[in-house]
N, C-alpha and C positions, 0 to 999 in steps of 0.2 A: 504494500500500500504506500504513496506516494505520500512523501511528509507535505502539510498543507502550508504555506508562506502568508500569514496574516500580519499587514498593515497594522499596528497601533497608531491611532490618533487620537490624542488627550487636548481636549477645545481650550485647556489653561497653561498657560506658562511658568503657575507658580507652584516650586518644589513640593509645597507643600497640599498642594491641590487634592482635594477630597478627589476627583476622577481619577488623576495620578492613582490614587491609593486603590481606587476600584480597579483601574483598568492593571495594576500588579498581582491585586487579587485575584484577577479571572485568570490572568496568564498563571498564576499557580494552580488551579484549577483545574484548566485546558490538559487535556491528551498528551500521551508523549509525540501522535502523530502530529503535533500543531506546531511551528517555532515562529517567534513573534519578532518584527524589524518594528522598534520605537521609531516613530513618524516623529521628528521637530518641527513643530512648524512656526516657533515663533520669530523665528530670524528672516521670516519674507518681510520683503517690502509690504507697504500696502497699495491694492492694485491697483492700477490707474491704465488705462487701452492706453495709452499715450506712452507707455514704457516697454510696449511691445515695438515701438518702431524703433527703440534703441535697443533690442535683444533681449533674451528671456534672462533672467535674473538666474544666477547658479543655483540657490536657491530655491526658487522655484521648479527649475530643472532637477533636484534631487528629489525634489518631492513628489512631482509625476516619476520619476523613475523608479523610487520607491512602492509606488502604489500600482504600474505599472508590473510589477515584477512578482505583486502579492496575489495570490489563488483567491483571498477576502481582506475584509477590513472593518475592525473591531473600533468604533468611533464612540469616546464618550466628551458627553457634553456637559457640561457647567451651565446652570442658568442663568444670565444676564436681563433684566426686566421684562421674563417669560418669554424670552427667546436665547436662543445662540450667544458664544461669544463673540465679539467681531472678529476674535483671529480668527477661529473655525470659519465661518463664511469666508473669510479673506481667503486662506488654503481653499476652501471647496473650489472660489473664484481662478485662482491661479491653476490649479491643477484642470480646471473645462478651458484654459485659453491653449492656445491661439483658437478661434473657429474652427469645427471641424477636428480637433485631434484632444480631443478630453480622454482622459484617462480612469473614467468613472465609470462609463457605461460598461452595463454587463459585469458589475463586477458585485457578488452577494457581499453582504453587508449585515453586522450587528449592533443597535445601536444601545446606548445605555445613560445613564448618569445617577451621583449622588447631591445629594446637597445635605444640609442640618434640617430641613424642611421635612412636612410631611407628605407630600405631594412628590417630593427628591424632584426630579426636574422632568416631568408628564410636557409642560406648555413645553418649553425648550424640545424634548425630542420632538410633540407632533410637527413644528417648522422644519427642523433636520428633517423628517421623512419628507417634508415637500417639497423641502431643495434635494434632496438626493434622485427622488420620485422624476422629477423634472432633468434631471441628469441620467437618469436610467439604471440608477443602482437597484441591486434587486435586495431590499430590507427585510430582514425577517420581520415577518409580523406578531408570533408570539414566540415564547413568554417576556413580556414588556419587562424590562428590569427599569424602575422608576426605586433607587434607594433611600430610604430614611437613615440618614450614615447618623446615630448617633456616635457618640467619641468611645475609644474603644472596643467598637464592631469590627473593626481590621486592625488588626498590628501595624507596625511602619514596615514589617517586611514581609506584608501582604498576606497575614494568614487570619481569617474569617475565625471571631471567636465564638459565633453564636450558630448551635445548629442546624438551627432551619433556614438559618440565611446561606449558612453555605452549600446546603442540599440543595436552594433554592439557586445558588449561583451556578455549582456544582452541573444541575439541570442545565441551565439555561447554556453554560458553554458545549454540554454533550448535544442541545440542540443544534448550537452555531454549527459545530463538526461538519454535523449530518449535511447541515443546511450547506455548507459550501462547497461539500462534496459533491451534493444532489446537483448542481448550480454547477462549475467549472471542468473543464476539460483541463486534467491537472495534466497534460503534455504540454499546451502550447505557453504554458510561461518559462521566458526564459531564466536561469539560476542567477 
């Protein structure tokens, strides 16, 4: 069986980021068949069409190439006044340009977030599914992981201390598996 190449993308920049801590939680989680390339994407520029006629940003170029090269891509969002961060949209943005050569379409997708809230971040993913939707990611649809991260639900190096949440994450990564297997022709990406 073909080891699977998943995308991490964390919508925050800062170390200490509650998604951060989700998204190291799931990768301990995950399969031995799954190994995960950490996506950075705070060091793009922000986009402007007018910086493609001066050439793509390196930057930006690693990050489609990144996502490019992944079988899926495990995206967790932070919410920002019930939506996205701006950086996360700014990546979504860079990675569909130039016209015509996005590197989104066709590619399974899971999406997630925590916050201190009780809701964990529900408004923020349903926009992620719209802008990915509209990009032609294929999103799993269940099981919605929307976390109520209180403090000390994850260790700093990412191990779930409450049962049912880690069965429950547990679950949701043996879904993503399936979900990206069923989805990808895991020959045509290159290593």
């Amino acid at each position: 069986m073909t080891r699977l190449k998943i995308a991490v993308i964390v919508g925050s920049a800062h170390q200490a980021s509650l998604n951060r801590l989700l998204a190291l939680a799931l990768t301990r989680l995950a399969s031995h068949e799954m190994e995960f390339d950490w996506v950075s994407i705070h060091d793009l520029p922000l986009f402007d069409q007018d910086r493609l006629d001066h050439g793509f940003p390196d930057a930006a170029e690693r990050l489609k190439e990144q996502i490019r090269r992944a079988h899926g891509l495990l995206i967790l969002t932070p919410e920002h006044n019930r939506s996205i961060s701006a950086m996360l949209k700014n990546a979504i943005d860079w990675a569909s340009r130039p016209f015509g050569a996005s590197v989104w379409a066709g590619k399974p997708a899971a999406i997630a977030g925590a916050s201190y809230g009780r809701i964990g971040t529900a408004a923020a993913q349903q926009h992620l599914r719209a802008v990915l939707g509209c990009l032609d990611v294929a999103v799993m649809g269940q099981p919605e992981a929307f976390i109520h991260l209180v403090p000390g639900l994850i260790t700093p190096e990412g191990d779930v201390t409450n049962d049912d949440t880690r069965i429950f994450l547990q679950g949701y990564m043996d879904k993503f598996e399936r979900w990206v297997r069923r989805l990808t022709d895991t020959t045509d990406i290159t290593p």
